[in-house]
Residue, then its C-alpha position, 0 to 999 in steps of 0.5 A: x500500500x506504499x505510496x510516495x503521493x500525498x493522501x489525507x485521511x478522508x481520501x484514505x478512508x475513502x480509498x482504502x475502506x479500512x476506517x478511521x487510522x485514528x481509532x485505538x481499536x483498528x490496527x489495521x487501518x492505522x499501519x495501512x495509514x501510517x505506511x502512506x504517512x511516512x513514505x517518502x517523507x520530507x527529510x529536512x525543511x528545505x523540502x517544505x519551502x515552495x517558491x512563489x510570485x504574488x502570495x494574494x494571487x497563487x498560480x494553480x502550480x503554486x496552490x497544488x504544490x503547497x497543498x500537497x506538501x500541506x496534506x503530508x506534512x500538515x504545512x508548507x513553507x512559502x517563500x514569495x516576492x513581497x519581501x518587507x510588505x506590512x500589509x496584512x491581507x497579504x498573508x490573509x488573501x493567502x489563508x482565504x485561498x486555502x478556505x481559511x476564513x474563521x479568523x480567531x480575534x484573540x485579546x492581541x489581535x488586530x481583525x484576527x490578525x497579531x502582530x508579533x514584535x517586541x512591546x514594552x509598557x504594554x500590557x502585551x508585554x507580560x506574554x512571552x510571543x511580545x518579548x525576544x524571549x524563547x517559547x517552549x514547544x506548543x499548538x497555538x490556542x492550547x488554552x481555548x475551549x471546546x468551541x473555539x479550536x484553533x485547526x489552523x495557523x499562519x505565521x507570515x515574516x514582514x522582517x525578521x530578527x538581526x539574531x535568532x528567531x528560529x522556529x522548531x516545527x513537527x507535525x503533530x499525526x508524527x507525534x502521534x505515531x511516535x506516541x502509538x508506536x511506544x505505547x497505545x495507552x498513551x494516546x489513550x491517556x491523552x485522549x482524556x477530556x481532562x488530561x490537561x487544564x489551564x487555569x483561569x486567565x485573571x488581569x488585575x482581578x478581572x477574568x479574561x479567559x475561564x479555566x479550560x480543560x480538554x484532551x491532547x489528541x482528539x479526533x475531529x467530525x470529519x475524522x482529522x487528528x487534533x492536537x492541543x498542547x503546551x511544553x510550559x509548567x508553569x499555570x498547567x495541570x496535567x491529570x495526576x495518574x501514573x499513565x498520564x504522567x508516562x504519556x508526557x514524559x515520552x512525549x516530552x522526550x520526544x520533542x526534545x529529541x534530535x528527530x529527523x522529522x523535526x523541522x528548524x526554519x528561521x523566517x525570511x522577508x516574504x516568507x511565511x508558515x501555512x499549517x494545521x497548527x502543528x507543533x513549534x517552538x521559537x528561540x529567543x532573539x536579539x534586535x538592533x535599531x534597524x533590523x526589528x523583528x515583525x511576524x504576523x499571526x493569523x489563528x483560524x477555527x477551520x483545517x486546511x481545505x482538502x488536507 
């Protein structure tokens, strides 16, 4: 059953009539997924990148290169010719192309989309994404309840740091399989709906996000893998059982490991992210007067179309 093209998982259900590789119960089907999944996989990020003109105006050559990669991989790099341009319906055009619309207005979002830079004397400045500060391994939107999901995520490079700035990126259905791989109980202790908490957001004794709990992994209606997940310790409670407690720590490992299906891109000008919110991290990073370092953040409530 190898494969070397991309096929999503409703195409593989589809074709191949074995049900959903993400039921714990059904063997069969998640070997026949996983053997199309890591056959000729992307070896380093360099596979990933896909060159383009106008990011707002993609060439059928353009959109299909991408979604391929998209549909294996869970993103793609583009690298395109806007180079420095501010504008934000650059990377907005691009995300509608992929039928990505339900923008996530987040607390520092401007429209739904988050300027990511460096602000002091703010209150923006106690989050760690407004600081040159490293940040751990993480989906983006780990915090948000049932209803509010983040599926997809953009991350569009207006000018980079003079320093630093690398983000570390693996596909989350990778992670799972790792997971899978070692021990099924784990994606079992990860599939709890309790597994792991975020306490309630509290700014100057007001509210500003309710305590949130949910599942690791979850599998979605239309039968894609969903991976909510944050590497910090501070402000997390993780269910306190000894099969969670294993699922973490191999987890955890892997993710510090030295995996070759872990990606590090450092983005460019005109460069940017489009994904199913996989997991990444960034490390920290220096500025100087001139080379200030600006990304924009776009979360979306929706999964890359036909991925």
């Amino acid at each position: 059953m190898s494969s070397t093209l991309a096929v999503s998982v409703a195409q593989f259900i589809e074709r191949y009539k074995l049900g959903n590789p993400f039921d714990l119960d059904n063997e069969k089907a998640y070997q026949a997924w996983r053997e199309i999944k890591l056959d000729n996989y992307p070896e380093n990020v360099e596979q990933l990148i896909v060159e383009i003109a106008d990011p707002t105006a993609l060439t059928p050559a353009e959109f299909d290169t991408l979604r391929r990669l998209i549909t294996k991989t869970n993103m793609a790099v583009y690298a395109s010719d806007s180079a420095d341009n501010p504008d934000k319906d650059i990377p907005a055009k691009l995300g509608a192309q992929f039928g990505l619309t339900q923008l996530d207005d987040n607390m520092g979002a401007d429209d739904g989309v988050t300027s990511l830079k460096v602000v002091s004397g703010q209150w923006r400045g106690g989050y760690i994404p407004y600081t040159d500060k490293p940040i751990r391994w993480h989906t983006d939107g780990y915090y948000n309840d049932a209803d509010h999901q983040i599926r997809g995520l953009l991350l569009h490079c207006v000018s980079p740091a003079a320093k630093g700035g690398e983000n570390a990126l693996l596909d989350q259905e990778i992670a799972y399989i790792h997971l899978r791989d070692n021990n099924p109980d784990h994606i079992r202790a990860l599939m709890v709906d309790d597994v792991m908490t975020i306490p309630p957001n509290i700014e100057n004794g007001k509210e500003i996000r309710a305590v949130c709990s949910g599942p690791v992994f979850s599998v979605m209606p239309d039968g894609n893998l969903h991976m909510r997940y944050t590497a910090r310790t501070r402000s997390i409670e993780w269910k306190a059982d000894a099969e969670t407690e294993a699922a973490v720590k191999t987890l955890s490992e892997f993710l510090d490991s030295d995996s070759p299906y872990k990606y590090r891109a450092t983005l460019q000008s005109g460069q940017g992210l489009i994904s199913n919110n996989v997991l990444h991290d960034r490390s920290g990073f220096e500025e100087t007067e001139h080379s200030k370092r600006l990304l924009y953040r776009l979360r979306y409530y929706q999964r890359i179309a036909n991925s």
